[in-house]
C-alpha positions, 0 to 999 in steps of 0.5 A, a space after each residue: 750422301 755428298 761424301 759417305 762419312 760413317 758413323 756407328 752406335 751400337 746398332 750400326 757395328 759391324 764386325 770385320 775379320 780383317 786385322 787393324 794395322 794401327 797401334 791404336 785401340 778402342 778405350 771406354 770413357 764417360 763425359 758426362 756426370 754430376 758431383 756435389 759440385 753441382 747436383 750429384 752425391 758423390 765427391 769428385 774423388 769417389 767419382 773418379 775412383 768409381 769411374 776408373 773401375 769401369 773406364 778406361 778414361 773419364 772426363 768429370 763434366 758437372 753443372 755450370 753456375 754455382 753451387 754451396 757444396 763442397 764437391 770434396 765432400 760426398 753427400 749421398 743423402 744431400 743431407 747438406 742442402 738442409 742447413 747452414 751448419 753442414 760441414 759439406 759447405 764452402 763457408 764451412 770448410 775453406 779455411 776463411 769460410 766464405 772470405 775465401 770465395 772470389 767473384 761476385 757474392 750470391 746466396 743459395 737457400 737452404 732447405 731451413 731457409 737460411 742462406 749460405 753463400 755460394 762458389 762460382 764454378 770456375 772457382 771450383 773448376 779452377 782451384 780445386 776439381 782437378 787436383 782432386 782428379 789428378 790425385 786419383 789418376 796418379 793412384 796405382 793401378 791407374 798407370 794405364 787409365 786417363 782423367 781430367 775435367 769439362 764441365 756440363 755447360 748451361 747453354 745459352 737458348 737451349 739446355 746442356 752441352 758436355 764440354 772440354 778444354 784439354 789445354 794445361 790439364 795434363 800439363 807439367 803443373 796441371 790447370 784448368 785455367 782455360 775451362 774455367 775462363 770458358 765457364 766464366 764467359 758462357 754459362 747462362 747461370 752465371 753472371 758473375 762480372 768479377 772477371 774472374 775474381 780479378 784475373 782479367 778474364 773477358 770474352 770477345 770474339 775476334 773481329 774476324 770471328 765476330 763477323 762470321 757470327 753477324 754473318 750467319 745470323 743475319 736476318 734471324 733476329 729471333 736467335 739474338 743479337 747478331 753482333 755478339 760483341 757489340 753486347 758485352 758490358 766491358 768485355 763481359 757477358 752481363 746476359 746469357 740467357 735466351 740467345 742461340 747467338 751467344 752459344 755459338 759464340 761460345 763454340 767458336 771462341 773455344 775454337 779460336 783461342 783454343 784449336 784443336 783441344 776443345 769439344 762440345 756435345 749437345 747433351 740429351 739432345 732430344 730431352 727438352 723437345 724443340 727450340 722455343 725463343 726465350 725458352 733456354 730448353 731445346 735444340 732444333 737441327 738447325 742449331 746443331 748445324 749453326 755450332 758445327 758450321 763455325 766451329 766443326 772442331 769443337 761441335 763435333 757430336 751429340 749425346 742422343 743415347 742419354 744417361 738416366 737409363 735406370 728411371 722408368 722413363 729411360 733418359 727422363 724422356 717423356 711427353 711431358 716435357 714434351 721430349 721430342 719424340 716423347 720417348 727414346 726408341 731402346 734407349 736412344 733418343 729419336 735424333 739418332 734412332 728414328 724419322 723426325 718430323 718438323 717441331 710443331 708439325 705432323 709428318 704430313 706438314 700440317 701444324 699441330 693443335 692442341 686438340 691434337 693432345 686431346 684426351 682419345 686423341 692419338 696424342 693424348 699422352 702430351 699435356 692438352 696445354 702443351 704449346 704446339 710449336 714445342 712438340 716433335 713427333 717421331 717415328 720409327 724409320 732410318 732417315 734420322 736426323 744424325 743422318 741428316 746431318 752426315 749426308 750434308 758432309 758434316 763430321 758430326 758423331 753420336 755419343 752416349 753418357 751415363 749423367 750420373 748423380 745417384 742411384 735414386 731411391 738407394 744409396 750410391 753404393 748399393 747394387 739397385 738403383 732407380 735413377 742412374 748407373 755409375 759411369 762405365 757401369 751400363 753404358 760406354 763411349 768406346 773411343 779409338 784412341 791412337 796413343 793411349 800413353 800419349 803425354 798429353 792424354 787429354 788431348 789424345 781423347 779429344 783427338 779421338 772423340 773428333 775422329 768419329 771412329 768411336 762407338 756406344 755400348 750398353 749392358 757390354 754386349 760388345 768389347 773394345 775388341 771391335 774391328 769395324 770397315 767398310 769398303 766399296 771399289 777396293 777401298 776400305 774405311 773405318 767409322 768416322 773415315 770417308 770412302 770416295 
């Protein structure tokens, strides 16, 4: 390594017998999650509730685009998606009905067939998730707990990124305003062109920003157009779909207009296997590196421990997709916990074929249609990608989720579950927090996931009560600290 920054999942902890001489502490959190806002059961009310039984804080990051639900409404059988007479609907519980939706009018379908009109996210980001939220975080006995709201961002050439703008969200009169412009801005699913229902919302970089976006991608014509703001209609993004250069765009406006209180963690990183222009699925190590370079305040990490640990295949990972590496390795997908090979390619540099996923071949567990280029193999070994990606300096951490939306075949209150666990319930982001009473405690833990100091969980095998350090020549670090 150029510089030896440190980072720790569970399996790299290490526990230490000196004392910490900081006032800070390590709290557990989740930043990943579905309401009905998007394709969960459970309202954001009940969803915050439930999380802050297990968390110490607790970020509700939902789908970007659109959605007919009501997400103050539970819906536990999605019993609301099969007609348009449900009480769980935007037209049917605003006080105008659909007179109260701004943006750009669009339908979803029902199951019956009938179609129902839709609210863009930022509207409910905006106008109604957070007050929801900062409902149940001023309840007694939360004094000491921390809630506020990102969003899952449908990416632009790829799939997921959990992301947050902390800005005004523990404010005086808490707002979402800059998460919702973001949304508005970003989201692939998204083409609203309202401006924000008339507030004036666009979405240029700066000069000086977009230069550096032109410069990167100068001569990678297959990951869009270079000059990102030459493609905005009015200032608007008309179309996200299928350009790495507009997600990095996205992360660097986060950066410029919002410093320091923004992140965006690639979700279930692996699930989608490589990245195929046009395909708006997965991510390769090179977009990782792209994100981090212009913005390596907000594009800090990666979700390679997914949620979804429930499902037979844990994190939905399996080579059908294909997930690269087919499968996660005790949980953790291969980006984190095994060697990568290069998408398309055996470990020997040889390109794969599609007899290579042959029935009796030593891949035949991929579908024998699958497009080569699509598939990373994985292997069981140390030199991982995150390694990879530390060993070039970048300060770039590793993370875990629950991505809640039901407990599958049972209810969201049952004890079993096929599908998913509550946030905090199996798996947990314990985060070094320096000032857990801090008065802006978004900002504290968005501070504190950029640190690095911050490890993952499962089954709680270990408490907050970690002491982590390491040392070489009489010098002591702890995770996400540098040893010279």
């Amino acid at each position: 390594m150029n510089k030896n920054v440190m980072s720790a999942a569970l399996a790299a902890a290490v526990v230490s017998a000196a004392g910490n001489v900081s006032a800070g502490q390590y709290l557990s959190g989740d930043f990943h999650n579905h309401t009905t806002c998007s394709d969960g059961s459970t309202s954001v009310k009940t969803l915050t509730r439930k999380s802050l039984e297990y968390l110490d804080w607790f970020i509700h990051v939902g789908h970007s685009g659109r959605g007919a639900r009501d997400c103050r409404v539970s819906d536990f059988l999605y019993l609301n998606r099969d007609s348009e007479y449900n009480r769980g609907l935007w037209v049917n519980s605003l006080p105008a009905g659909a007179a109260d939706i701004k943006g750009d009018v669009r339908y979803d379908t029902m199951r019956n067939g009938a179609q129902v009109e839709s609210m863009w996210r930022w509207q409910s980001l905006q106008e109604f998730n957070l007050g929801d939220i900062v409902e149940e975080r001023n309840m007694p006995g939360n004094e000491d707990k921390s809630a506020f709201l990102g969003v899952e961002w449908v990416v632009p050439g790829h799939e997921h990124s959990s992301n947050s703008i902390s800005a005004g969200q523990y404010g005086e009169s808490p707002n979402s305003d800059a998460l919702a412009q973001f949304e508005y801005c970003f989201a692939r699913n998204s083409d609203d062109t309202s401006q924000g229902g008339g507030q004036g919302w666009t979405c240029e970089l700066s000069e000086q920003g977009n230069n550096t976006i032109k410069s990167l991608f100068a001569g990678r014509p297959e990951e869009g157009t270079a000059d990102y703001n030459s493609t905005l209609v009015g200032g608007i993004n008309i179309d996200d779909g299928g350009e790495h250069v507009k997600s990095t765009a996205a992360v660097l406006w986060m950066q410029e207009n919002f410093p320091g209180a923004a992140f965006a963690v690639q979700s279930h990183v692996e699930r989608q296997g490589a990245f195929i222009a046009q395909d708006d699925e997965g991510y390769n190590v090179e977009h990782m590196r792209d994100w981090n370079t212009v913005a390596p305040d907000v594009a800090f990490g990666f979700e390679s421990q997914p949620g979804h640990q429930a499902v037979y295949d844990r994190g939905s990972y399996n080579a059908g997709r294909p997930t690269a590496g087919l499968f996660t390795y005790g949980g953790t997908g291969c980006y984190g916990a095994a060697e990568a090979a290069r998408p398309g390619l055996h470990f020997d540099g040889t390109p794969l074929t599609q007899a290579d996923f042959a029935a009796g071949s030593e891949y035949e567990v991929i579908p024998d249609n699958m497009d080569p280029a699509k598939v990373t193999l994985c292997r069981p070994g140390v030199r991982t990608m995150w390694d990879a990606m530390l060993s070039e300096g970048r300060r770039f951490w590793f993370f875990a989720s629950s991505d809640w939306h039901s407990r599958g075949s049972f209810g969201p209150l049952d004890f079993e579950s096929t599908n998913d666990f509550w946030p905090g319930e199996y798996q947990q982001n314990f985060v070094w927090i320096e000032d857990a009473e801090a008065e802006d405690r978004a900002q504290a833990i968005v501070d504190g996931l950029r640190t690095g100091n911050s490890f993952t969980v499962q089954g709680q095998l270990i408490s907050g009560d970690l002491e982590f350090k390491a040392c070489t020549r009489q010098q002591c670090a702890t995770m996400g600290e540098t040893l010279a």
